[in-house]
C-alpha positions in Angstrom: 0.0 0.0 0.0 1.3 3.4 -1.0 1.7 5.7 2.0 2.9 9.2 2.3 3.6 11.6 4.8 4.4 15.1 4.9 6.1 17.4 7.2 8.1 20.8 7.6 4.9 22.9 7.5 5.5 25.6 9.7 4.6 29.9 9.8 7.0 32.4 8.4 7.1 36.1 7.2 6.6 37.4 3.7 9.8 36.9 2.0 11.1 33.8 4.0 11.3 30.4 3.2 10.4 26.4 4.3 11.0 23.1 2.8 8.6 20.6 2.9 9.2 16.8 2.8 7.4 13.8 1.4 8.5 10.7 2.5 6.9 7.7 0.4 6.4 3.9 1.0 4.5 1.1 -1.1 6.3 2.5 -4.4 6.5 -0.8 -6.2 7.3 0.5 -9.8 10.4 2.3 -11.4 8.1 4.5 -13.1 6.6 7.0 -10.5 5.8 10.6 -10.3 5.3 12.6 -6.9 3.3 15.9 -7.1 3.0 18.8 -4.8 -0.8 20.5 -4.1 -2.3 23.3 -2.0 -5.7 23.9 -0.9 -7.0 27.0 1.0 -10.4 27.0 2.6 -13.3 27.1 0.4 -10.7 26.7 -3.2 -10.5 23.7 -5.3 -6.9 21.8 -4.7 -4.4 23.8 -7.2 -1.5 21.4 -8.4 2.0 23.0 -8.0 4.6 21.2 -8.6 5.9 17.5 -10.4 9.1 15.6 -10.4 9.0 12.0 -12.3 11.2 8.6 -11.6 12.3 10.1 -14.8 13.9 13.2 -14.2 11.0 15.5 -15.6 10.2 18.3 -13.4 7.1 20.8 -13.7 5.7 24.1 -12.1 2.6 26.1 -11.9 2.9 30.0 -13.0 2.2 30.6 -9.1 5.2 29.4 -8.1 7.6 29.5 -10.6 11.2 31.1 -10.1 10.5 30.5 -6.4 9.6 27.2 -5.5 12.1 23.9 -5.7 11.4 20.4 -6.2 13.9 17.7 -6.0 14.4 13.9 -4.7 16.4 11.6 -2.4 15.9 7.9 -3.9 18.1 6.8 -0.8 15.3 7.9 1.5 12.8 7.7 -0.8 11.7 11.3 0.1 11.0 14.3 -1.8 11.4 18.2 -1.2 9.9 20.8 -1.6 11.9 24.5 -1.3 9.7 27.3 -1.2 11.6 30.6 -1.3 10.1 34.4 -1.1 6.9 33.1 0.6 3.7 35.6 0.1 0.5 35.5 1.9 -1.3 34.1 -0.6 0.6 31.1 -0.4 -0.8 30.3 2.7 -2.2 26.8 2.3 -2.3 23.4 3.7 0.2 21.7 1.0 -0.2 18.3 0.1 1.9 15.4 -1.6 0.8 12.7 -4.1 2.2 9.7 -5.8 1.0 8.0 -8.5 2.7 5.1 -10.5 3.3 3.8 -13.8 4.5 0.8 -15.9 6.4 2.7 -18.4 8.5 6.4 -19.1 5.8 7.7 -21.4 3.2 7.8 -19.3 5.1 8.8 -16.1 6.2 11.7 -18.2 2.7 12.5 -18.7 1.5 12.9 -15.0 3.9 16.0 -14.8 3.3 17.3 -18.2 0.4 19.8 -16.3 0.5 20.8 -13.1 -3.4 21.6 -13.3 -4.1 17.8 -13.6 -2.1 16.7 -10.5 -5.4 17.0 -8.8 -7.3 14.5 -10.7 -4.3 12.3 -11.9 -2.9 11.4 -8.7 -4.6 8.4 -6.7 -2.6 8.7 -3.6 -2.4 11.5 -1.3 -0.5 12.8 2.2 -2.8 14.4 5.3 -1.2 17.5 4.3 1.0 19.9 6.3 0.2 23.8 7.4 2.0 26.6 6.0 1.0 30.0 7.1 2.7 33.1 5.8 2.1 36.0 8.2 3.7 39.3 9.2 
């Protein structure tokens, strides 16, 4: 079973930074993709960021030229840096896994960050992040 937990969530000040972490277990393929989400109160879930097994990494305009995403296979965790935080990025951020059987379609699941919310079967219980002067 494919679990995934989440932490570094924390508060900061406009302009300062946090990484979050996704640790993920039950990954039984080579082909795999782990996305980043937000959700504020009352807002659909707005996918953010996408690396694949494969290398491919993806952004959404919202957090583009500030946010980070990169992997540790070893501990089979993945980050996400968030630099030049603003308010509206308050959130509660999840992460998601999804797996595949080959590159193609890996490839795929990070080709649009607006599909993260309805291509990704597994999800995290999410971690805080408030953004507050």
């Amino acid at each position: 079973q494919l679990q995934l937990v989440e932490s570094g969530g924390g508060s900061v000040q406009p302009g300062g930074s946090l990484r979050l972490s996704c640790t993920a277990s039950g990954i039984t393929s080579d082909y795999y993709a782990i996305a980043w989400a937000r959700q504020r109160p009352g807002k659909e879930r707005e996918g953010i960021s996408c690396i694949s097994s494969t290398g491919l990494t993806n952004f959404a305009s919202s957090v583009m030229g500030r946010f980070t995403i990169t992997r540790d296979n070893a501990k089979n965790t993945v980050y996400l840096q968030m630099n030049n935080l603003k308010p509206e990025d308050t959130s509660i951020y999840y992460c998601a896994a999804e797996m595949r059987r080959e590159t193609a379609t890996v490839q795929a699941l990070c080709t649009k960050t607006v599909l993260i919310r309805t291509s990704f079967g597994s999800w995290g219980q999410g971690a805080q992040v408030a953004i507050t002067s």
